[in-house]
Backbone as JSON Lines, residues from 0, in Angstrom:
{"i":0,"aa":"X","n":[161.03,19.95,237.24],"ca":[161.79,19.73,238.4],"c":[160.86,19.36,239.53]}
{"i":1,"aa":"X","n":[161.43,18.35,240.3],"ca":[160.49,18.03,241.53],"c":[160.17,19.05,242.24]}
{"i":2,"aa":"X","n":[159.35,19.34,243.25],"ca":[159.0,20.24,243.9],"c":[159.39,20.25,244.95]}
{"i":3,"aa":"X","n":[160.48,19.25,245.7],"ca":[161.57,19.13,246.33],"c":[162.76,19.67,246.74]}
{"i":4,"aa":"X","n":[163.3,19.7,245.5],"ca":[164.35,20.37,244.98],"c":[164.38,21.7,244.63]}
{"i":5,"aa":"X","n":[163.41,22.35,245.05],"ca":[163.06,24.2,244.7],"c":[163.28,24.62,245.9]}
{"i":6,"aa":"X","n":[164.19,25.72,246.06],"ca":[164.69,26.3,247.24],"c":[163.1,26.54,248.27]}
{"i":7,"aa":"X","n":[162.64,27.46,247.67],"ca":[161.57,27.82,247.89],"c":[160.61,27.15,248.84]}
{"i":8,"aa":"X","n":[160.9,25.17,248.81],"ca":[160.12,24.7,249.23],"c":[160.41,24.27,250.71]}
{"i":9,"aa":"X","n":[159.68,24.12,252.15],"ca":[160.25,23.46,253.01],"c":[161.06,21.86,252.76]}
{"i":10,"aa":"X","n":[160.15,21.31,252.41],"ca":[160.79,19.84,251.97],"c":[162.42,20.19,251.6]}
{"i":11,"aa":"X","n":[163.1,21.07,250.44],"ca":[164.22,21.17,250.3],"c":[164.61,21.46,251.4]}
{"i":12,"aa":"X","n":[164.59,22.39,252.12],"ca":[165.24,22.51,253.24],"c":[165.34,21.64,254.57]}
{"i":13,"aa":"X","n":[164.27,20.92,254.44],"ca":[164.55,20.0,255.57],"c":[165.0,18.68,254.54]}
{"i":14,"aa":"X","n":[165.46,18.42,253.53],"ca":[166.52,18.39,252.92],"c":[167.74,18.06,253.19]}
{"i":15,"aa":"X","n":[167.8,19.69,253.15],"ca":[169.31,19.88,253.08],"c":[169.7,19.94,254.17]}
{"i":16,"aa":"X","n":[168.99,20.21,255.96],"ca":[169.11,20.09,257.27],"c":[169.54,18.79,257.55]}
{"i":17,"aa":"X","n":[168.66,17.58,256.95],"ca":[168.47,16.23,257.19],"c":[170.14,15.89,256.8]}
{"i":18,"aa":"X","n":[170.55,16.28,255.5],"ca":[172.06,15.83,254.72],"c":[173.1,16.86,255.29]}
{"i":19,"aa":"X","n":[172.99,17.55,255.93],"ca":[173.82,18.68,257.02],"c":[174.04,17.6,258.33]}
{"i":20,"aa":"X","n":[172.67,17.44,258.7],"ca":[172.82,16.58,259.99],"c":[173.91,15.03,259.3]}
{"i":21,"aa":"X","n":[173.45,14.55,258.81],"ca":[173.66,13.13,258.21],"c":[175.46,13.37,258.36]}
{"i":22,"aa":"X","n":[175.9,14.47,257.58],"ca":[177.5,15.3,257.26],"c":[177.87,15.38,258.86]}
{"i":23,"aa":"X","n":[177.0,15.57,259.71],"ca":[177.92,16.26,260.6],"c":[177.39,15.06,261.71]}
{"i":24,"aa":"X","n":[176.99,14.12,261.65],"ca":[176.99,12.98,262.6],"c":[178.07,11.54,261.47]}
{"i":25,"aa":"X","n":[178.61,11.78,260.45],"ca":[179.49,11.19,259.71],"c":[180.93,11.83,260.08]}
{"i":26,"aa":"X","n":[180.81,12.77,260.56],"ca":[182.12,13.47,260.47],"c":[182.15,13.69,261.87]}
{"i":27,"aa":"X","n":[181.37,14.06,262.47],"ca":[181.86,13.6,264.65],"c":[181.92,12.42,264.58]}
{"i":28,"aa":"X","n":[181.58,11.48,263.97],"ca":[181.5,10.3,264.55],"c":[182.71,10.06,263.87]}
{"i":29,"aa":"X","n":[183.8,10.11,262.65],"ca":[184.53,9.8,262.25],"c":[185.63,10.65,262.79]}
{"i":30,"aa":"X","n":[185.45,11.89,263.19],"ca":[186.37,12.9,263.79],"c":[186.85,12.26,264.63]}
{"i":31,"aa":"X","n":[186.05,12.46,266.22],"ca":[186.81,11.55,267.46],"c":[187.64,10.12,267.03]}
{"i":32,"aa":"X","n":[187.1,9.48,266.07],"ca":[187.75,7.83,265.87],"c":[189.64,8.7,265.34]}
{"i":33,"aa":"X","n":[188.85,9.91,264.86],"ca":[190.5,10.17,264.07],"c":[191.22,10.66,265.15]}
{"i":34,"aa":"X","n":[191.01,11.58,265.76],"ca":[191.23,12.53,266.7],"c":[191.74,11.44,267.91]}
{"i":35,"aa":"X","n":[190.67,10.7,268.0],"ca":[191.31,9.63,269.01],"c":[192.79,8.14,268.37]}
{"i":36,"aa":"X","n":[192.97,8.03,267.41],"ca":[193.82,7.53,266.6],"c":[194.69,8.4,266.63]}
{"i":37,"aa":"X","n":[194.54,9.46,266.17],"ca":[195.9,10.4,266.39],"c":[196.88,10.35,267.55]}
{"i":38,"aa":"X","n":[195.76,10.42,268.57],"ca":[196.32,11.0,270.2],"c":[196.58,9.32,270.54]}
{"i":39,"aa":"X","n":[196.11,8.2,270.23],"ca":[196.62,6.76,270.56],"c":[198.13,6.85,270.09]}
{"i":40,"aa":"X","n":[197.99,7.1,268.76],"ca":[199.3,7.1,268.09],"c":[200.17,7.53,268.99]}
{"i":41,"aa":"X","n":[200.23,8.88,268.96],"ca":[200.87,9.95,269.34],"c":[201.73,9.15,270.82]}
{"i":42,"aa":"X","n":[200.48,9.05,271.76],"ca":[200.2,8.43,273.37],"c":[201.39,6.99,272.9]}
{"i":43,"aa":"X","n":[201.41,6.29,271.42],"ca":[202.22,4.66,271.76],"c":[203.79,5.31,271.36]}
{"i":44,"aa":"X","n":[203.51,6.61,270.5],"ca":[205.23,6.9,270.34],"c":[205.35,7.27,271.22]}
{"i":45,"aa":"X","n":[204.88,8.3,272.47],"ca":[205.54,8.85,273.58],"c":[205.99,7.55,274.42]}
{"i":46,"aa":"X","n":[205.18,6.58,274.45],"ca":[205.09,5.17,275.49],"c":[206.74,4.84,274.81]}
{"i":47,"aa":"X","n":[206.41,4.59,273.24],"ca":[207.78,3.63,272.76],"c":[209.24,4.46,273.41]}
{"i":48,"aa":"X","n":[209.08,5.71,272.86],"ca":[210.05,6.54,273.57],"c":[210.26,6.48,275.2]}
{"i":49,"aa":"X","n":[208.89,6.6,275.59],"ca":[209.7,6.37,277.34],"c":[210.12,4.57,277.97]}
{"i":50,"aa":"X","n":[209.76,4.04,277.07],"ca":[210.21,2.89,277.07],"c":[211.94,2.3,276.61]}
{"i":51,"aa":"X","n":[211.92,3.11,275.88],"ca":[213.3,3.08,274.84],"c":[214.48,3.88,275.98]}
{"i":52,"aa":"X","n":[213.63,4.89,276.55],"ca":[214.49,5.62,277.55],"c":[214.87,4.74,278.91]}
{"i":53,"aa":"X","n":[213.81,4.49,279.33],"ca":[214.37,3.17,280.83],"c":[215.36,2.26,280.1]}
{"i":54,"aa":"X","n":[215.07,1.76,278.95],"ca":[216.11,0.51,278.58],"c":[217.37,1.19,278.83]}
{"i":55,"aa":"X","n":[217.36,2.58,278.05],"ca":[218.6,3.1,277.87],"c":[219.23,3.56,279.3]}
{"i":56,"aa":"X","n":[218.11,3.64,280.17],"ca":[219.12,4.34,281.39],"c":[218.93,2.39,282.25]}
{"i":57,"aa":"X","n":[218.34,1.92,281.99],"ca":[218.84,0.5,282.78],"c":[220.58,0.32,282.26]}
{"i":58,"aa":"X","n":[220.64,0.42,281.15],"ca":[221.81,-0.04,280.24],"c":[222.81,0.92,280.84]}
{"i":59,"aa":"X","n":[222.71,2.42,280.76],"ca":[223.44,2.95,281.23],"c":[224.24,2.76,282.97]}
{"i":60,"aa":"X","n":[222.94,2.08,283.68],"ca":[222.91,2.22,284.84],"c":[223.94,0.74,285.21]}
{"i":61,"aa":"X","n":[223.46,0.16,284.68],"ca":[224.19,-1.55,284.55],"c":[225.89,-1.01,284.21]}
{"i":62,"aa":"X","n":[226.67,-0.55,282.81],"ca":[227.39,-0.2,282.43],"c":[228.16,0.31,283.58]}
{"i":63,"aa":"X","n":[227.36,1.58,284.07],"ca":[228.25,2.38,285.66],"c":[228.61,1.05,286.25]}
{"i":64,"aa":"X","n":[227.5,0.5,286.91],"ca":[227.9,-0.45,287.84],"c":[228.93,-1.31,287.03]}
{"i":65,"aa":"X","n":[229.16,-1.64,285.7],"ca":[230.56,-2.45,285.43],"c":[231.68,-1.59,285.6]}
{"i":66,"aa":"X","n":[231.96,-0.64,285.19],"ca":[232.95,0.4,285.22],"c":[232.97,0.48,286.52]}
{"i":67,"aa":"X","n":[232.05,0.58,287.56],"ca":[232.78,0.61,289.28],"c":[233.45,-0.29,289.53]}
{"i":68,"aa":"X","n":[233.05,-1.35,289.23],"ca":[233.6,-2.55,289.54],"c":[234.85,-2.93,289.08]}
{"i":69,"aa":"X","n":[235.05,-2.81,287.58],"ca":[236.33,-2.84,287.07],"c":[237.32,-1.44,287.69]}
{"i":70,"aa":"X","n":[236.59,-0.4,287.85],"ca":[237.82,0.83,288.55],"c":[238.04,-0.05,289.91]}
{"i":71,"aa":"X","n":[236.88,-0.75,290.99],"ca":[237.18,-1.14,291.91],"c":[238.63,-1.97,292.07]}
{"i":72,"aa":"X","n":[238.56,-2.81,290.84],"ca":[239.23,-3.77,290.75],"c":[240.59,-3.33,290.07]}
{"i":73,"aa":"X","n":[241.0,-2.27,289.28],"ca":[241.67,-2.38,288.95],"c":[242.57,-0.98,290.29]}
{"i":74,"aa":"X","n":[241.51,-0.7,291.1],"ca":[242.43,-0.12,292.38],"c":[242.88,-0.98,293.2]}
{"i":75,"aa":"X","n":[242.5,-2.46,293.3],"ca":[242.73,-3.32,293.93],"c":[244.09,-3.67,293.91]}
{"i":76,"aa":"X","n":[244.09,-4.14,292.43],"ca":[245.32,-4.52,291.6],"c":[246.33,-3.77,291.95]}
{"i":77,"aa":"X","n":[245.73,-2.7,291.54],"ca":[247.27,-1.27,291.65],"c":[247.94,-1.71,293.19]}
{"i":78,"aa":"X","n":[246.89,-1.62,294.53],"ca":[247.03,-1.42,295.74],"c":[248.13,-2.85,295.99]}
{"i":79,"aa":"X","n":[247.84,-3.88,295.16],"ca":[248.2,-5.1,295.62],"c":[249.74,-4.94,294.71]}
{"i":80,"aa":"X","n":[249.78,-4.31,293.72],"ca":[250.96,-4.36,292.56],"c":[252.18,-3.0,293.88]}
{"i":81,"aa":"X","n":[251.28,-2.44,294.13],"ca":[252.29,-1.07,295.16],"c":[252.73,-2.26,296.36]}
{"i":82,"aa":"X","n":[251.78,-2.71,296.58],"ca":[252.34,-3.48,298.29],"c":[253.53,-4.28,297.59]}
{"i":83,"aa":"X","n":[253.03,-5.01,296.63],"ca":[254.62,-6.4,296.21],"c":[255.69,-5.66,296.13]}
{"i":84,"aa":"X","n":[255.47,-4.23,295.17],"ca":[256.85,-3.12,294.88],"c":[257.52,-2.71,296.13]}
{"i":85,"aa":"X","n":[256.69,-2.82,297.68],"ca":[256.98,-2.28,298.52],"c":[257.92,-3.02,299.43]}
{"i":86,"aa":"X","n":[257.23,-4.19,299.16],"ca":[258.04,-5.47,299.87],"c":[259.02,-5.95,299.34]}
{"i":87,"aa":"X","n":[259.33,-5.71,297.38],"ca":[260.39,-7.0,296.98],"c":[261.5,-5.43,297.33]}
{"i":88,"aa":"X","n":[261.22,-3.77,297.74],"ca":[261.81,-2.86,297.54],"c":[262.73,-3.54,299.25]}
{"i":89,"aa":"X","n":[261.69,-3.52,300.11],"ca":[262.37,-4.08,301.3],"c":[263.17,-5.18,301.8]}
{"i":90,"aa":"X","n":[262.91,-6.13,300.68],"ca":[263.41,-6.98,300.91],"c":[264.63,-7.53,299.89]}
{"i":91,"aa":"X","n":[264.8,-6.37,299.02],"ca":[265.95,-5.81,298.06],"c":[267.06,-5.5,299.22]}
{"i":92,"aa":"X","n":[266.41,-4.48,299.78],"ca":[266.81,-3.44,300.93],"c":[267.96,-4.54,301.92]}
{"i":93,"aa":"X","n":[267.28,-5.45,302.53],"ca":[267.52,-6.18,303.4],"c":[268.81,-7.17,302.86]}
{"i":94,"aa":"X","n":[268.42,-7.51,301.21],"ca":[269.37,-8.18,301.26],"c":[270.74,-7.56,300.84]}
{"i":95,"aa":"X","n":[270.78,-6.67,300.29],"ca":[271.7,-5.19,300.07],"c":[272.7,-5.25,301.63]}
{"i":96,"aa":"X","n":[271.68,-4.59,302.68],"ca":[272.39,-4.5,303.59],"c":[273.29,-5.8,304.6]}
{"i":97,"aa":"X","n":[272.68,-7.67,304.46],"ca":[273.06,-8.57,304.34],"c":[274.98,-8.74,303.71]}
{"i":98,"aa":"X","n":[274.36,-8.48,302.36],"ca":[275.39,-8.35,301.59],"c":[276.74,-7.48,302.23]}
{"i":99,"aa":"X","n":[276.24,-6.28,302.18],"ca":[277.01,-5.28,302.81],"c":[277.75,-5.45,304.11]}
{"i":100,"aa":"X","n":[276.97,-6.48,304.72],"ca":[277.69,-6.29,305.9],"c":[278.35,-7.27,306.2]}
{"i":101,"aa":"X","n":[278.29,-8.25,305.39],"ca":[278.83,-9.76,304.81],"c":[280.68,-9.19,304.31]}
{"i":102,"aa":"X","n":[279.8,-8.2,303.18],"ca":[281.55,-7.82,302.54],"c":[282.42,-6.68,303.59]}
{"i":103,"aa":"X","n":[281.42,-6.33,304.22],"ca":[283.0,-5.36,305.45],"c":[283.24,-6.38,306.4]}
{"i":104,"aa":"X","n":[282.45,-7.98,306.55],"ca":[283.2,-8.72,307.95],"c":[284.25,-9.23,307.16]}
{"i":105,"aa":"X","n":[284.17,-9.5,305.4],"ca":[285.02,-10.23,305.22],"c":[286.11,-9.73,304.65]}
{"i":106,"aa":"X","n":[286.14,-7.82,304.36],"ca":[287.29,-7.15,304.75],"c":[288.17,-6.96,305.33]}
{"i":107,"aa":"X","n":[287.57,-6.4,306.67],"ca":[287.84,-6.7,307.93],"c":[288.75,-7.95,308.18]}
{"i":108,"aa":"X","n":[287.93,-9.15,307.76],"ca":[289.12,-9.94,307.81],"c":[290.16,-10.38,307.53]}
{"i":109,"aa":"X","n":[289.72,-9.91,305.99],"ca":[291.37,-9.9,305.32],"c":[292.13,-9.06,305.54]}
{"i":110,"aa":"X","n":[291.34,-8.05,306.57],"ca":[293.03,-6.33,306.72],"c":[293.4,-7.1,307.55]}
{"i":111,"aa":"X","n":[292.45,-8.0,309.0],"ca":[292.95,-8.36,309.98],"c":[294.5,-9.46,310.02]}
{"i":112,"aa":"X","n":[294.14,-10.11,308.6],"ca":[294.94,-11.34,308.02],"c":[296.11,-10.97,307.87]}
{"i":113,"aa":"X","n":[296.0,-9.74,306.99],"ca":[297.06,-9.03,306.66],"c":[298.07,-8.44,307.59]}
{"i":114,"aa":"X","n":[297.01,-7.46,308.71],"ca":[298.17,-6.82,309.85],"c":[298.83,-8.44,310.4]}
{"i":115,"aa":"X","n":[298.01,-9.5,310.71],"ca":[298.86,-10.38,311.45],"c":[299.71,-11.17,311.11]}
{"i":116,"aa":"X","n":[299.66,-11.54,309.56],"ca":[300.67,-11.41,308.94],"c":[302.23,-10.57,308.52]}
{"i":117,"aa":"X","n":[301.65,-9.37,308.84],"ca":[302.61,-8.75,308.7],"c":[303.56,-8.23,310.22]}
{"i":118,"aa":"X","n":[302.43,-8.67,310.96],"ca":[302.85,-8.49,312.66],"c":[304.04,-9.27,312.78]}
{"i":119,"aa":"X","n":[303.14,-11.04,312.16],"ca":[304.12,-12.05,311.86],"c":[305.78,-12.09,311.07]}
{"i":120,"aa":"X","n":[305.64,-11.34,310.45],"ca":[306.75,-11.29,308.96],"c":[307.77,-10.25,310.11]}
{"i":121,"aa":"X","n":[306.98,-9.04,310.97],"ca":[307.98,-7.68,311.63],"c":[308.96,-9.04,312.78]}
{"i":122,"aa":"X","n":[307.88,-9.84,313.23],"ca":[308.33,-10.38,314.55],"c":[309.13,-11.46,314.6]}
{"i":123,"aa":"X","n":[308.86,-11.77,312.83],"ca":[310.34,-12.83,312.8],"c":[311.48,-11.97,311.98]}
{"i":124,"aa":"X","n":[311.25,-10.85,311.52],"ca":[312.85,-10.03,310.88],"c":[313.46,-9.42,312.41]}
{"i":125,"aa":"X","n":[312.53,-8.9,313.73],"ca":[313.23,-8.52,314.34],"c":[313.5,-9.24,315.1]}
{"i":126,"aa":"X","n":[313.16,-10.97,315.39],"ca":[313.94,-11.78,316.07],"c":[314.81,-12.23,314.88]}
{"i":127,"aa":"X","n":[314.93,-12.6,313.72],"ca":[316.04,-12.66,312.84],"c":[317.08,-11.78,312.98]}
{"i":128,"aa":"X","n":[317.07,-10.15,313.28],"ca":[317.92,-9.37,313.61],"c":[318.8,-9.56,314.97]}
{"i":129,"aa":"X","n":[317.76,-9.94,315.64],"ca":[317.97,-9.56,317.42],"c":[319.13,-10.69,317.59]}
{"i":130,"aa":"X","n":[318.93,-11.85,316.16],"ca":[319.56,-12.84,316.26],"c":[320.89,-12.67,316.07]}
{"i":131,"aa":"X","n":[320.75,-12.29,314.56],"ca":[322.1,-11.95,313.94],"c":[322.77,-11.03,314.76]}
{"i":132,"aa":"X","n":[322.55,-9.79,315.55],"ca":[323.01,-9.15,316.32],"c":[323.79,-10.02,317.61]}
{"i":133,"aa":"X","n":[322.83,-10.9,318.17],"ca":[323.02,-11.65,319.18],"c":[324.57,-12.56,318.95]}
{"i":134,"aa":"X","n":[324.45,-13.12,317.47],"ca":[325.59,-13.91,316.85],"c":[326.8,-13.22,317.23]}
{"i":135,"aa":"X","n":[326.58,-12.06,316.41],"ca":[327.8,-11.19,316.05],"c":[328.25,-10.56,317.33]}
{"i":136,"aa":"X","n":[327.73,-10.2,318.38],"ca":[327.95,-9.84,319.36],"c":[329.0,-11.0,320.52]}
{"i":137,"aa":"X","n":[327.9,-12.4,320.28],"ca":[328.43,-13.51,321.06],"c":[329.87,-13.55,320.1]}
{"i":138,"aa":"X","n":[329.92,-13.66,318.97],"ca":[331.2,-13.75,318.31],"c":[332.28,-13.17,318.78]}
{"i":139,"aa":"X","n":[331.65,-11.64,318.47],"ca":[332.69,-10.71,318.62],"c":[333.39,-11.14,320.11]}
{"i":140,"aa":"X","n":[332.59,-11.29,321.34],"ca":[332.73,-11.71,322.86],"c":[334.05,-13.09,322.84]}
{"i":141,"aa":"X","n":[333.12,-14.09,321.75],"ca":[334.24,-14.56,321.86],"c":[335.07,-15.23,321.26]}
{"i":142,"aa":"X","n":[335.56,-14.02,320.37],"ca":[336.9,-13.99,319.35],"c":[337.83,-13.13,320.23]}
{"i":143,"aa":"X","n":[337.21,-12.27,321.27],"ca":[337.98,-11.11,321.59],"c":[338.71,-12.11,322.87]}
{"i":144,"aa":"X","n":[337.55,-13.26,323.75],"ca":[338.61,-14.01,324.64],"c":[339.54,-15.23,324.23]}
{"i":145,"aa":"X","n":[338.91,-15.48,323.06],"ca":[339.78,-16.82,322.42],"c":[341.6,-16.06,321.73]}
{"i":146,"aa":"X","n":[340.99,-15.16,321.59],"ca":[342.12,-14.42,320.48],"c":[343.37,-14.39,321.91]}
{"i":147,"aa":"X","n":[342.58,-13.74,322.48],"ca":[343.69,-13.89,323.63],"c":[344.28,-15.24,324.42]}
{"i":148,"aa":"X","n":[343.52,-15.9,324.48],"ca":[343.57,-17.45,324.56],"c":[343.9,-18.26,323.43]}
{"i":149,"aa":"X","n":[343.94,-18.38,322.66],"ca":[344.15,-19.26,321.65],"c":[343.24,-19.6,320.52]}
{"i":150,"aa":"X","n":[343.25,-19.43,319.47],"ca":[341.95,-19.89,318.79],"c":[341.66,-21.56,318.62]}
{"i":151,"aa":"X","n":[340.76,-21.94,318.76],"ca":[340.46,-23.46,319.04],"c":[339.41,-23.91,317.03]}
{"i":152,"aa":"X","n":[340.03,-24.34,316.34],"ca":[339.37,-24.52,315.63],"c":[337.48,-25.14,315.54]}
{"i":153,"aa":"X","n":[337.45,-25.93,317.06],"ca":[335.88,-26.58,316.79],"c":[335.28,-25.26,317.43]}
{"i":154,"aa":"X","n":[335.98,-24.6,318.74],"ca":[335.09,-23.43,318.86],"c":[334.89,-22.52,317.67]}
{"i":155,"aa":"X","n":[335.95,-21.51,316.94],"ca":[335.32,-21.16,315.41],"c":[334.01,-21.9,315.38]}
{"i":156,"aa":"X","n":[334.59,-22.94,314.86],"ca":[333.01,-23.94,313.71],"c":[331.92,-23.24,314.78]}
{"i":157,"aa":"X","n":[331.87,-24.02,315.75],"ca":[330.46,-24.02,316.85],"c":[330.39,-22.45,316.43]}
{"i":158,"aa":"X","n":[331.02,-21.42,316.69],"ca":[330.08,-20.31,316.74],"c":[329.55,-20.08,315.0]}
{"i":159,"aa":"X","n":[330.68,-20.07,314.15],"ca":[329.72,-20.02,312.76],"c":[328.28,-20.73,312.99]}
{"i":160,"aa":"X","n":[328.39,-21.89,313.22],"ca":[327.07,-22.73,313.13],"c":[326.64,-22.31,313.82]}
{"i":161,"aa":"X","n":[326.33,-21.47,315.2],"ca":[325.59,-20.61,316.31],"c":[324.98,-20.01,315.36]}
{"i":162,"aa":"X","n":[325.91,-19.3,314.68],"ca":[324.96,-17.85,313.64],"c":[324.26,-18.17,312.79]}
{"i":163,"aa":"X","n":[324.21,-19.61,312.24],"ca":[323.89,-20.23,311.0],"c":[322.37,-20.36,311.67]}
{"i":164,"aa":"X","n":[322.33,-20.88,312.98],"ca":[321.75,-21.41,313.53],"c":[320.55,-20.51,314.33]}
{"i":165,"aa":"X","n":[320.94,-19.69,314.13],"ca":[320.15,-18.58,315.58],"c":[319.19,-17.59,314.36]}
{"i":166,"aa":"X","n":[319.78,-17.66,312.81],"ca":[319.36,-16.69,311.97],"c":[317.94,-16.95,311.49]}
């Protein structure tokens, strides 16, 4: 066996110091590359993630702002759909009361038609009466002086035809 390789000898041991050192400047020097790879890694998923997160709250944030806009709009609508309901309600209203007051003038006018018609119909039965009364009266007047006088046949006629006449 070499005389190297015997515990015993310095040479082995500075050796095995030399391949200790060699191990442990292979392995810091490969450690940090890992150690630092790890924590890169690590450092691009946290990045991808906080990256992934702004998109998501831009997106979210964009979205609100559509949803305001469409609630804006669809309070608009409502506000504008209540005002038309409000106006065709008034102007329902208006023509209702139009109507209404259309059909009592033209009630009104037909009761009015009616009483004066019928004012008409009283004011010719009680001059038709006042007549026939008038006849029968003038008759009676004068049948009661003819009778005593004489009856004259054209006077008769004339008063029939008086009554015929006056009725």
């Amino acid at each position: 066996m070499p005389a190297f390789l015997s515990p015993s000898e310095a040479e082995f041991w500075v050796g095995v110091g030399l391949l200790i050192f060699l191990g442990i400047v292979i392995f810091v020097a490969k450690a940090p590359k890992a150690v630092a790879k790890l924590l890169d890694d690590k450092s691009a998923a946290i990045q991808a993630d906080l990256d992934e997160a702004k998109r998501l709250r831009e997106e979210a944030e964009r979205l609100l702002g559509e949803l305001r806009a469409e609630r804006a709009e669809a309070e608009r609508q409502a506000a504008d759909i209540l005002e038309a309901a409000q106006a065709e309600a008034r102007r329902n209203q208006e023509e209702a009361k139009v109507k209404l007051e259309e059909s009592v003038a033209r009630r009104r006018e037909l009761a009015e038609r009616k009483i004066a018609t019928a004012e008409a119909q009283a004011v010719g039965e009680v001059k038709a009466a006042a007549a026939e009364l008038a006849a029968q009266a003038a008759e009676g007047v004068l049948a009661a002086r003819l009778s005593a006088l004489k009856t004259d046949p054209s006077v008769d006629r004339a008063i029939t035809e008086l009554a015929v006449k006056l009725k």
